[in-house]
C-alpha positions in Angstrom: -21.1 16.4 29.6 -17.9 17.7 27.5 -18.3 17.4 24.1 -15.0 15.7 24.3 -16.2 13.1 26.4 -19.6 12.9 24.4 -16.8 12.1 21.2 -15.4 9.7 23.0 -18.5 7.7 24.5 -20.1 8.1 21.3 -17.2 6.9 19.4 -16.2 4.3 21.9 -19.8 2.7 21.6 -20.2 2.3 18.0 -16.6 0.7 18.1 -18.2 -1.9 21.0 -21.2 -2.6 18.7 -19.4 -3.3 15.5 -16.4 -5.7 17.6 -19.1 -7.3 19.0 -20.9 -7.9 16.0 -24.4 -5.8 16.6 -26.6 -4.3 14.4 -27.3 -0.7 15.8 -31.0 -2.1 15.5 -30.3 -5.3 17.3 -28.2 -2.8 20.1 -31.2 -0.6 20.0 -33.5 -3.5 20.4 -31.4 -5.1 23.8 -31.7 -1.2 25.2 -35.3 -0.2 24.0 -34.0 2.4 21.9 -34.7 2.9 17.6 -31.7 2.0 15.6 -32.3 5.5 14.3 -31.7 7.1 17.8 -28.6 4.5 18.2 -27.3 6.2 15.1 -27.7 9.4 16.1 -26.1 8.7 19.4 -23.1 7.0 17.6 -22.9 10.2 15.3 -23.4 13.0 18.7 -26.3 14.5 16.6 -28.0 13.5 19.9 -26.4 13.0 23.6 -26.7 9.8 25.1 -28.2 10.2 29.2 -27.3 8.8 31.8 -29.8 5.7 32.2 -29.1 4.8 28.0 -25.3 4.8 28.4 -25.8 2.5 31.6 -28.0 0.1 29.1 -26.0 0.3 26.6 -22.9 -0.8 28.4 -24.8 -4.1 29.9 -26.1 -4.8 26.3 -22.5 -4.7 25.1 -21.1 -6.9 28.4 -19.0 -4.3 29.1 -18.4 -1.4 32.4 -18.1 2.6 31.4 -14.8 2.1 32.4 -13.9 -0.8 30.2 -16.2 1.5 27.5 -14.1 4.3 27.8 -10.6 2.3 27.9 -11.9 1.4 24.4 -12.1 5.0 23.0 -10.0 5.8 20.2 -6.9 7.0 21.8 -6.9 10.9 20.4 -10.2 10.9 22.5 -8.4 9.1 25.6 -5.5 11.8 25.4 -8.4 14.9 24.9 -9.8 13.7 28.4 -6.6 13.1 30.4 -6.3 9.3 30.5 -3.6 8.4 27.8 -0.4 11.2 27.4 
């Protein structure tokens, strides 16, 4: 993975979480993960994989798509989906 798309995903979840109104411990609860791991995925001290980002994005009702159209948009423009 980039780390420009790792910014984004990382940065585009925590935004999810908070607009949503979870805890990173009640997120890392719904996806069997520590809130100390959520906060190090939210922070890219550590890379989310694969099978986490796909739990993550049910526990926040939302697609990877819909997660990424939610990145800030100097991340969106970095990967090619916003000029």
């Amino acid at each position: 993975m980039s780390d420009a798309l790792a910014l984004a995903i990382a940065r585009a979840i925590r935004a999810e979480r908070s607009r949503v109104g979870l805890t990173q411990e009640e997120l890392g609860e719904r996806v069997g993960l520590h809130r100390a791991t959520v906060g190090a995925i939210e922070t890219m001290t550590r890379h989310v994989y694969a099978h986490e980002l796909a739990d993550i994005c049910d526990a926040l009702d939302v697609t990877l798509d819909e997660l990424l159209a939610k990145a800030p948009k100097t991340d969106r423009r970095k990967l090619g989906f916003d000029r």
